[in-house]
C-alpha positions, 0 to 999 in steps of 0.5 A, a space after each residue: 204669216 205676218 213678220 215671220 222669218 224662216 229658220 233653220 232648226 235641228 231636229 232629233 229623231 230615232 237613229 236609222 230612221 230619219 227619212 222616215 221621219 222627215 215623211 212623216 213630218 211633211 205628210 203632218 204638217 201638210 195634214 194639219 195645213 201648216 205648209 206655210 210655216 214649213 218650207 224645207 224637211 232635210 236629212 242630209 246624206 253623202 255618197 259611199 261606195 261600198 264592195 259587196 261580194 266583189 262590185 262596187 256599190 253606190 249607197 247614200 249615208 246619213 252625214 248626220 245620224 239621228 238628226 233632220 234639218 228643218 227650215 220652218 218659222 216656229 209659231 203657234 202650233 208648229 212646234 208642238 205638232 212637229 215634236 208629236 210626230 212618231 220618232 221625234 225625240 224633240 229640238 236640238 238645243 232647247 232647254 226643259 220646256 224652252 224655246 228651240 234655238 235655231 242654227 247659225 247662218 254660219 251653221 247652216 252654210 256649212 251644213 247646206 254647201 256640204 250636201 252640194 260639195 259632196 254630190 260634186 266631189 264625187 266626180 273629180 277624183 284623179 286617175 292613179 294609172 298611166 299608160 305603159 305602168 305595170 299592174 295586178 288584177 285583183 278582182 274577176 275571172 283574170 285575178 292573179 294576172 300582170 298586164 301592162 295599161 295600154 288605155 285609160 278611159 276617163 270618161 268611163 272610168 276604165 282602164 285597158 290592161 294588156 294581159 298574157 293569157 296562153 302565151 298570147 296577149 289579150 286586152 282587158 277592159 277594168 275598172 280602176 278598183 279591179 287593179 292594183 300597182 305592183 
């Protein structure tokens, strides 16, 4: 591996199936015994929560469909078996039978601090509650109901809503996305 530079490049594939093509990608280039000339296959995704039938759901999205970023110096071979493999469509950026341009530094910056910052932003969403407000359940066996917020848990990402069931007052445990402000 005399003088070569690793390189980002971007490389196309069939849509909804990236992952699938980033293992394939790995599992030939360490067939053909190409590892050194590929060190990073990446299909850069972002955190989603999503509401199915009432919960909440943690799903990961493909930030960018239908593409796989590939760090790799691109000698000899390397190119043509990437291109083989099953649902590579080819480089991002190459002319009809020209070389594969690779990403900026700029490019690749953005690209790799935005996987981090979204794996992080996740976590520091501020609290839109405070204790004493006056809310409405929107969600589970208590939907309909008015409470006052007695606690918020930070931590746990929940709320106490003292609700009025039969005259008596009861306290809720909630989730932030189970109330709303009235």
């Amino acid at each position: 591996m005399a003088d070569s530079v690793m390189k980002w490049y971007v490389v196309r594939a069939i849509g909804g199936q990236e992952n699938k093509v980033k293992s394939y990608i790995e599992t030939e280039i360490s067939r053909v015994g190409l590892s050194d000339y590929v060190s990073q296959v990446i299909v850069p995704t972002e955190k989603v929560v999503q509401f199915r039938n009432g919960k909440k759901v943690n799903r990961e999205r493909v930030y960018f469909p239908g593409y796989i970023m590939v760090e790799a110096n691109l000698s000899g071979e390397v190119p043509h078996v990437i291109k083989s493999i099953t649902g590579v469509i080819g480089f991002l950026g190459e002319t009809k039978g020209g070389e594969p341009v690779p990403m900026r530094k700029s490019e690749v910056n953005r690209m790799l601090g935005k996987v981090d910052e979204l794996s992080i932003q996740e976590e520091n969403i501020a609290i839109p509650y405070t204790i004493g407000e006056t809310v409405k359940v929107i969600d589970g066996p208590f939907n309909g109901f008015d409470g006052s917020i007695e606690k918020v848990n930070e931590e746990k990402r929940k709320l106490e809503v003292m609700v009025k069931i039969f005259g008596r007052k009861t306290p809720l445990e909630l989730s932030y996305t189970q109330v709303e402000k009235i």
